[in-house]
N, C-alpha and C positions, 0 to 999 in steps of 0.2 A: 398491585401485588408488591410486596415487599421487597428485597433483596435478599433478605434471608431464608424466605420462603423456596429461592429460586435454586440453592445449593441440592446438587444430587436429582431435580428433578426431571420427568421427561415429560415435556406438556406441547401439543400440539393446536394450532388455529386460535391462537391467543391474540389480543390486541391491547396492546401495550403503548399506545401511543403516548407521547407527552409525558411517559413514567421518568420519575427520575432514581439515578442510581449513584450519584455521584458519590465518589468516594469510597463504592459497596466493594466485597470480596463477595465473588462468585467463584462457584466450583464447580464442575461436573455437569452443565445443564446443556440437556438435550431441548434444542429450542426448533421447533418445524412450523411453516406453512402459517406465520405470522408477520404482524407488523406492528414494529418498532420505529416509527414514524415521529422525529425530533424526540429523539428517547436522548434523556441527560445522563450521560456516563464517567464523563471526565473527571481524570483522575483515582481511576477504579482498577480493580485489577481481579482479572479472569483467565480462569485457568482448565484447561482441560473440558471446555465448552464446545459445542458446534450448533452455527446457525442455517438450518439449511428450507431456502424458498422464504426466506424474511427480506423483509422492506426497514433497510434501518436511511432511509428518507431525512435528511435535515437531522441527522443526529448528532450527535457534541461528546464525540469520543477522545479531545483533547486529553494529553498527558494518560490515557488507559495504558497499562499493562497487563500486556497478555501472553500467554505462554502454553504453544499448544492446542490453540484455538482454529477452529475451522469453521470455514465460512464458503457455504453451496448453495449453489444458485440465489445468491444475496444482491440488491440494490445497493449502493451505497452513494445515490446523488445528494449532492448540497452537504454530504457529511463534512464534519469537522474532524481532524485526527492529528491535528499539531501536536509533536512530542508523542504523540503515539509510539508504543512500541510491541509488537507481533512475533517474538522470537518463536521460530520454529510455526508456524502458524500457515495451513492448508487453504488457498484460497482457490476454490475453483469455479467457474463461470458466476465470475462477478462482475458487473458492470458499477463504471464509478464516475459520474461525471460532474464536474465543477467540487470536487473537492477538495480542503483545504489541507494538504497534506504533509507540508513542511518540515524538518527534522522527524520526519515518522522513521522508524527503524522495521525493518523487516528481513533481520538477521538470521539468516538459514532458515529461510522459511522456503515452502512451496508453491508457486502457482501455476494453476494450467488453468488455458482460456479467460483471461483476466483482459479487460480493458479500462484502460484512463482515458477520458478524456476531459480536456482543460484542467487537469490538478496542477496542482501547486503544489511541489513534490522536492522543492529548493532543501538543499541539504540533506538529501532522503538515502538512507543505507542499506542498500542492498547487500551486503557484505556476504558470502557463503550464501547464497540463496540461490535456487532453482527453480529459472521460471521457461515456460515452457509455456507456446503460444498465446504470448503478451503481446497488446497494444497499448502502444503511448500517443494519444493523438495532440497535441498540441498541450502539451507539458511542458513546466517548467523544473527542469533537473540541475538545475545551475546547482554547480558544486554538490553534486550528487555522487555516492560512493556506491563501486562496483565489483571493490576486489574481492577474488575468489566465486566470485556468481557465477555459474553455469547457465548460457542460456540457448536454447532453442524455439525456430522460429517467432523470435522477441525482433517486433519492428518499431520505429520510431518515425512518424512524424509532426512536422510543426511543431518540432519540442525546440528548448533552452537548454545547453549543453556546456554553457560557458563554468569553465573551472571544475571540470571532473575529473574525480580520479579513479584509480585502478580500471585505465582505458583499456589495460591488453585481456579484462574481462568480458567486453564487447565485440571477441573474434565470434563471428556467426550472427550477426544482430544485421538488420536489414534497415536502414535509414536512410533516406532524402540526400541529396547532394547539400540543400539547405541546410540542416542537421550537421550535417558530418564537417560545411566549413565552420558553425558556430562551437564545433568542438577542437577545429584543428590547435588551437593554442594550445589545446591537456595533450592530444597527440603528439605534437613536437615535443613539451615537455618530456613525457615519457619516453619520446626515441632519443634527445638529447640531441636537437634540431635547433637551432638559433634562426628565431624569426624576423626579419627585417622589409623595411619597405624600401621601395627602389633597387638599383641594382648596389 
């Protein structure tokens, strides 16, 4: 199916796999109870879309932009999402594991019931976003931004925390003792703590 075909429509129990999109402008597509399964996206950009009960399995959503997009009860293992960017964007019971998620932006976005596991989520911005019972299991969040994010019951473990900022967006977040020393360096920074060894 085309990319253009896909603007405005609402189509259900599609199989899409292997489709490629790259590059495409999507609007308005009501997408249910399908699978997008190594669907090539990257560098596209979707807008005012929702996927809900889709399998996007191994898909290559590098550099997409998207705005307003929601995403219900969706897979998202082995995806790619490098440079991704989700402003505003509804994510809820998604599960996501071994994703490549690096520089993804999910700037004032929403999610409830969302799990990571093993993403690669280095430089990833949270910035203004609300996430509400999130799992991070063995994440890497190095230098990952947080200011302004509201979160509840958002837990972390076996994550990378090294060089975070906007830490005092992380009051109410439940982490490991592990965790919380791989972040004490952004901590100090932000309480203006000088770290040393020895006495």
């Amino acid at each position: 199916m085309e990319p253009d075909e896909l603007c405005g429509a609402t189509l259900t129990r599609q199989n899409l796999d292997g489709e490629v999109w790259i590059g495409a402008q999507i609007d308005e597509l009501e997408l249910d109870d399908s699978s997008l399964q190594r669907l090539r996206a990257a560098e596209g950009t979707w807008e005012r879309c929702t996927f809900t009960d889709c399998d996007l399995t191994g898909a290559d959503l590098a550099g997409l932009t998207t705005r307003d997009v929601g995403l219900v009860r969706t897979t998202l293992d082995g995806a790619r999402l490098t440079g991704s960017s989700w402003l505003r964007s509804r994510w809820r019971d998604v599960e996501a594991t071994d994703v490549v998620a690096d520089l993804l932006s999910a700037h004032s976005a929403t999610w409830t019931a969302v799990t990571l596991t093993g993403a690669n989520l280095r430089q990833a911005d949270f910035s203004g976003a609300a996430l509400q019972r999130v799992r991070f299991v063995d994440c890497d969040l190095t230098e990952a931004r947080f200011a302004g994010m509201r979160a509840q019951q958002v837990t972390m473990s076996g994550c990378r925390l090294e060089g975070i900022a906007g830490v005092d967006a992380l009051r109410g977040v439940t982490m490991t003792t592990e965790d919380a020393v791989g972040a004490l360096g952004s901590f100090a920074a932000h309480l203006g703590i000088t770290l040393k060894e020895g006495r």
